[in-house]
C-alpha positions in Angstrom: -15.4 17.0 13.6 -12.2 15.7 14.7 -9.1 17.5 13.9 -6.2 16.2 11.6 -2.7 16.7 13.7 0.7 16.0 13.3 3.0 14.9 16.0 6.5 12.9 16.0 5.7 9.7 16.2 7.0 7.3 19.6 7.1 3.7 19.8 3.4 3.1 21.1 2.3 4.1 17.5 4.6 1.1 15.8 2.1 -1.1 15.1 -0.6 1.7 14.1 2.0 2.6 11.5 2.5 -1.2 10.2 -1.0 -1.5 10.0 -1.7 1.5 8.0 1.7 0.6 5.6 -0.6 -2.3 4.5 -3.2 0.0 3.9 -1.6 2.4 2.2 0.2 -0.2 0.3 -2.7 -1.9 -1.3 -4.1 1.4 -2.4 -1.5 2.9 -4.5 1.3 1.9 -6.6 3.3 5.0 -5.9 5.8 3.5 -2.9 8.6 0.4 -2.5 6.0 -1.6 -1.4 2.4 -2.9 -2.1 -0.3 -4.7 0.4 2.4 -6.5 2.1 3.3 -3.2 3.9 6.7 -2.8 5.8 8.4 -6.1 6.1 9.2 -4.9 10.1 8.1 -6.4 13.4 6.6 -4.4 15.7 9.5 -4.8 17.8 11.8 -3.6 14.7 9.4 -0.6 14.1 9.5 0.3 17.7 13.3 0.2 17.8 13.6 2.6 14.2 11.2 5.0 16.4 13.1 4.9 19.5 16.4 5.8 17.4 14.4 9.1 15.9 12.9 10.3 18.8 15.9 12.2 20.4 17.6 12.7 17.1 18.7 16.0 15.4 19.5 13.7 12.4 16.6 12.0 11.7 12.5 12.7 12.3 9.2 10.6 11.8 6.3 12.3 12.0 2.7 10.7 12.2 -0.6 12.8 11.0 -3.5 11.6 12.8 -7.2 11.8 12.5 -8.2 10.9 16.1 -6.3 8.1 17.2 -5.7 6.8 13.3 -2.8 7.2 11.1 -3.4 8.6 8.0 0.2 10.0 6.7 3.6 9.3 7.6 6.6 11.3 6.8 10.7 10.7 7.6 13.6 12.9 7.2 16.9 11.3 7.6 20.6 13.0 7.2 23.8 12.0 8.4 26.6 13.5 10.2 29.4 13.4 7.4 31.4 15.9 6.8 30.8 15.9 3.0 27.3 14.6 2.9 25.6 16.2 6.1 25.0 19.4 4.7 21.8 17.3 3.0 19.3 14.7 3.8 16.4 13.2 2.3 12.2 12.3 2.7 9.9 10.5 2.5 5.9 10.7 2.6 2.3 9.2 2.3 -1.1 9.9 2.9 -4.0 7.4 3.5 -5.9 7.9 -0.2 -9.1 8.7 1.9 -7.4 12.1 3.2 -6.1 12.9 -0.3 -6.8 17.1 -0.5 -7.6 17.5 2.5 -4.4 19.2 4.0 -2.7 16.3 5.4 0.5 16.3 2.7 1.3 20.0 3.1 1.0 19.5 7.0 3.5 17.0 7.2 5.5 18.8 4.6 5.6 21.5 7.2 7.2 19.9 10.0 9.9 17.8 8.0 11.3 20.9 6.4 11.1 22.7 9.7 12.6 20.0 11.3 15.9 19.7 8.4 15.9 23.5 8.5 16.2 24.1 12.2 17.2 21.0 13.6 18.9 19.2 11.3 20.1 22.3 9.7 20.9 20.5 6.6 21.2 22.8 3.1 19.4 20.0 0.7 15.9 18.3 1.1 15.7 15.6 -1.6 13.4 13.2 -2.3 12.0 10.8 -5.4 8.8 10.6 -6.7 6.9 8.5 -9.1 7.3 9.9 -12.3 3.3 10.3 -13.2 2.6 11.0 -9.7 1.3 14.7 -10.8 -0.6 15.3 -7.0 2.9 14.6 -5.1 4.7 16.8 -7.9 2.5 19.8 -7.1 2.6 19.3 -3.2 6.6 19.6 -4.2 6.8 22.1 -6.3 4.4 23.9 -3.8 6.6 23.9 -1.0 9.8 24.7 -3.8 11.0 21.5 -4.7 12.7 21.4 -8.3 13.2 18.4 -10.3 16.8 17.7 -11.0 17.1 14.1 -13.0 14.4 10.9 -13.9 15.5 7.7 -12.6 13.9 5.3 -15.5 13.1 1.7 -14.6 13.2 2.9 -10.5 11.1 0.1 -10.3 9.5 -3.1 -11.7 5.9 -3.3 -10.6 3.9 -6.4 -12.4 6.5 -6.3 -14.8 6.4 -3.4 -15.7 9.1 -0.3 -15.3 8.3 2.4 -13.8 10.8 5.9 -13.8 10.8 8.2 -10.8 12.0 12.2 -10.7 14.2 13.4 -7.8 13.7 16.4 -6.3 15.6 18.8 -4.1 14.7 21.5 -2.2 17.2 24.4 -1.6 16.5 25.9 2.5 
């Protein structure tokens, strides 16, 4: 059997990760996009890759099941004075690897990555307010709700409210 890992992701993977944004899109109602995917190019992708690759800023990590994606996850701070003692996150798992690992993985590596590269204070994050497997894979790793964001977004008409999150290093 073929072995789940997670690696930072370089530009060869760009249009891997587009592809599987349109996958992951049409399967779940829980991101800022549905079946359309990531409204990049390839070349656009590529170049958002290239500027994480040698950051201490920013990270984008790929989990892969041989050679096909099935979670992403970002971490992106700045380096302002007030602000760049935090940073936030993103991340999603193809539904088909649901429980099997892949979301704590990938948790792993962005919060060592803000911890000891970024060295940021604050992980934050929002999540879909009914989104009860994210919230545990959260509150696992010792996020802590801190506000509801009703009407986050409008999806068929209909609002939807998101938490935020932050995790204290």
């Amino acid at each position: 059997m073929e072995e789940i890992k997670v690696v930072k992701a370089v530009p060869e993977d760009a249009e891997k990760i587009l592809a599987y944004s349109k996958i992951i899109g049409g399967e779940t109602d829980n991101l800022t996009y549905g079946p359309e995917g990531i409204s990049a190019t390839v070349e656009q992708e590529k170049e958002m890759i290239r500027k994480r690759v040698d950051s201490d800023r920013q990270a984008f990590f790929v989990a892969k099941y041989g050679d096909e994606v099935v979670g992403i996850a970002d971490f992106s701070s700045v380096e302002h004075p007030r602000i760049g003692h935090r940073g936030s996150m993103g991340i999603s798992v193809r539904k088909d690897m649901w429980g099997k690992g892949v979301g704590s993985m990938l948790m792993e590596h962005i919060i060592d990555f803000a911890k000891n590269v970024a060295k940021v204070d604050i992980v934050a994050l929002q999540v879909r307010s009914d989104n009860e497997r994210a919230i545990h894979l959260y509150e696992k790793f010792g996020f802590e709700k801190f506000g509801t964001f009703k009407g986050f977004l409008k999806i068929r008409g209909e609002h939807i409210d998101f938490d935020f999150m932050n995790l204290y290093l």
